[in-house]
C-alpha positions in Angstrom: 346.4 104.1 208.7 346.6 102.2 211.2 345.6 102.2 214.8 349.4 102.7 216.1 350.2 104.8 213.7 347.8 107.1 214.3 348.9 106.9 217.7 352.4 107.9 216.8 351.0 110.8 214.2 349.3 112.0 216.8 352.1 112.2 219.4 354.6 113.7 216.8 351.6 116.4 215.4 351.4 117.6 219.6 355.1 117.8 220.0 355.4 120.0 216.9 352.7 122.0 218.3 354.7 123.0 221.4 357.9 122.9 220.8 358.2 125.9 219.1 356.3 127.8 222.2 359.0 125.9 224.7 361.7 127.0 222.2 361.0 130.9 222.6 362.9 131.5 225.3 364.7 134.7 226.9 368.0 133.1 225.6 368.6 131.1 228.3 370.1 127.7 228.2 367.9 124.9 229.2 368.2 123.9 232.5 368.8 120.4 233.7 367.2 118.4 236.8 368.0 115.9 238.5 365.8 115.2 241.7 367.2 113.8 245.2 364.3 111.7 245.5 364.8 109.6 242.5 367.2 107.3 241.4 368.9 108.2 238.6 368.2 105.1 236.3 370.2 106.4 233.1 371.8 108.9 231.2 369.1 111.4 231.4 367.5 114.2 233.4 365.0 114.2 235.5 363.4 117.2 233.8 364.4 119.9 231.8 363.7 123.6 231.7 363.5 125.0 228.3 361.1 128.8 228.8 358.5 128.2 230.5 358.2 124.6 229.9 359.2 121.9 231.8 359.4 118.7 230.3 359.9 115.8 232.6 361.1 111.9 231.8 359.2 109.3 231.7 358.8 107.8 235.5 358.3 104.5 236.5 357.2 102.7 239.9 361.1 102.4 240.4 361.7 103.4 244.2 365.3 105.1 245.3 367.3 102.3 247.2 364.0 100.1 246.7 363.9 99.0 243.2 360.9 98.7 241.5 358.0 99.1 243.2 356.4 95.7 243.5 352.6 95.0 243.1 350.0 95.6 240.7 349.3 98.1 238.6 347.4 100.8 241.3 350.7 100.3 243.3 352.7 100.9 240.0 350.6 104.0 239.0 350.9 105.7 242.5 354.7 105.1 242.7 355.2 106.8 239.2 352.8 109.6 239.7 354.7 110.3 243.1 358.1 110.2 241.2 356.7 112.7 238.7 355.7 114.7 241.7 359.6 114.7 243.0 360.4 115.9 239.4 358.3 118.7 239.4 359.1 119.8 243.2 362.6 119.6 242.2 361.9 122.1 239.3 360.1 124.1 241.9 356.9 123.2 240.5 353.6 121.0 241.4 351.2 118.5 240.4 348.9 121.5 239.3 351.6 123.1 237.3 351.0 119.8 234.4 349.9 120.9 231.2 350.2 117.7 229.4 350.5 113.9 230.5 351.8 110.8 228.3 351.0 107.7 230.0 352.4 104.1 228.5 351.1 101.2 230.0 351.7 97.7 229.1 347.9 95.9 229.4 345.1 98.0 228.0 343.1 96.6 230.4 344.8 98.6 232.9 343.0 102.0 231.4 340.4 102.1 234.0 342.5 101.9 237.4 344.7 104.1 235.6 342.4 106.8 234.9 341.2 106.9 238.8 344.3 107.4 239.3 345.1 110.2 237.3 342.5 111.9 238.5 343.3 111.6 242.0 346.2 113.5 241.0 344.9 115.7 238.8 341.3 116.6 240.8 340.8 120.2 240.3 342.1 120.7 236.1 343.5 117.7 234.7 346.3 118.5 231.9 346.0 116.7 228.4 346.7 113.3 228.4 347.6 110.6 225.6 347.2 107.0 226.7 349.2 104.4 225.0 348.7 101.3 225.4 350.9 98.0 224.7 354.4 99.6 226.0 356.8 97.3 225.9 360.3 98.1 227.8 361.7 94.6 227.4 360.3 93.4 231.3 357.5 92.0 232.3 357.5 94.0 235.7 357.1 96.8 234.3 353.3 97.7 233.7 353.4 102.0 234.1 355.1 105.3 232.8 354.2 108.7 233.3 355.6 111.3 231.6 354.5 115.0 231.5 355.3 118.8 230.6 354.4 121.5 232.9 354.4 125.7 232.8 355.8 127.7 234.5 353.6 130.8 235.4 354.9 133.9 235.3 
């Protein structure tokens, strides 16, 4: 198998671990978010409620009324974690709240900053986290993107 293949195996083998948890829900519809501090880029939420999961987009260093954030890949990494951030707070949740983390990046040889990074965010328990390298969204400006589920504690 190869190397992205296992990546992708991987990926689909933790989403079929949780979905069925995120799917047991008290009957409630999911519940759709959409964050003031973000430009809506898309057809897409924000986040979405489902239980006590939140799963929330994939973020990028794109700032509201700013465009996307210019600079290297720290600057990048920083404006997409603090997107995630406006997710989560608009889903009345927090950094801390992060269970798991999927982070696409377009140079492997960003890993490192990337890493300091995350755990500036995440200092106290940092949540799972896949790393996939060699994203490719069709522009070369864009280097990060974050996305992430998060629970909801009772």
């Amino acid at each position: 198998m190869k190397a992205e293949e296992s990546l992708v195996f991987r990926y689909f083998i933790s989403l079929s671990l949780l979905l069925p948890a995120a799917c047991a829900t008290d009957g409630a519809a999911p519940k759709h978010i959409l964050s003031d501090e973000i430009e809506r880029l898309g057809t897409y939420s924000h986040a979405v409620q489902a239980g006590d999961f939140v799963f929330v987009a994939g973020m990028i260093a794109h700032r509201k009324g700013e465009g996307l954030a210019a600079g290297e890949i720290d600057v990048q990494a920083r404006t997409a974690y603090d997107n995630l951030a406006s997710a989560l707070e608009a889903s009345g949740l927090a950094l801390s709240d992060v269970v798991k983390v999927t982070v696409y990046l377009k140079s492997s040889g960003d890993m490192a900053i990337t890493d300091r990074i995350f755990a500036e965010n995440f200092p106290d328990r940092p949540p799972a986290r896949t790393t996939v390298p060699g994203a490719d969204w069709g522009r070369d400006d864009i280097l990060i993107e974050v996305d992430a589920i998060a629970y909801r504690r009772q």
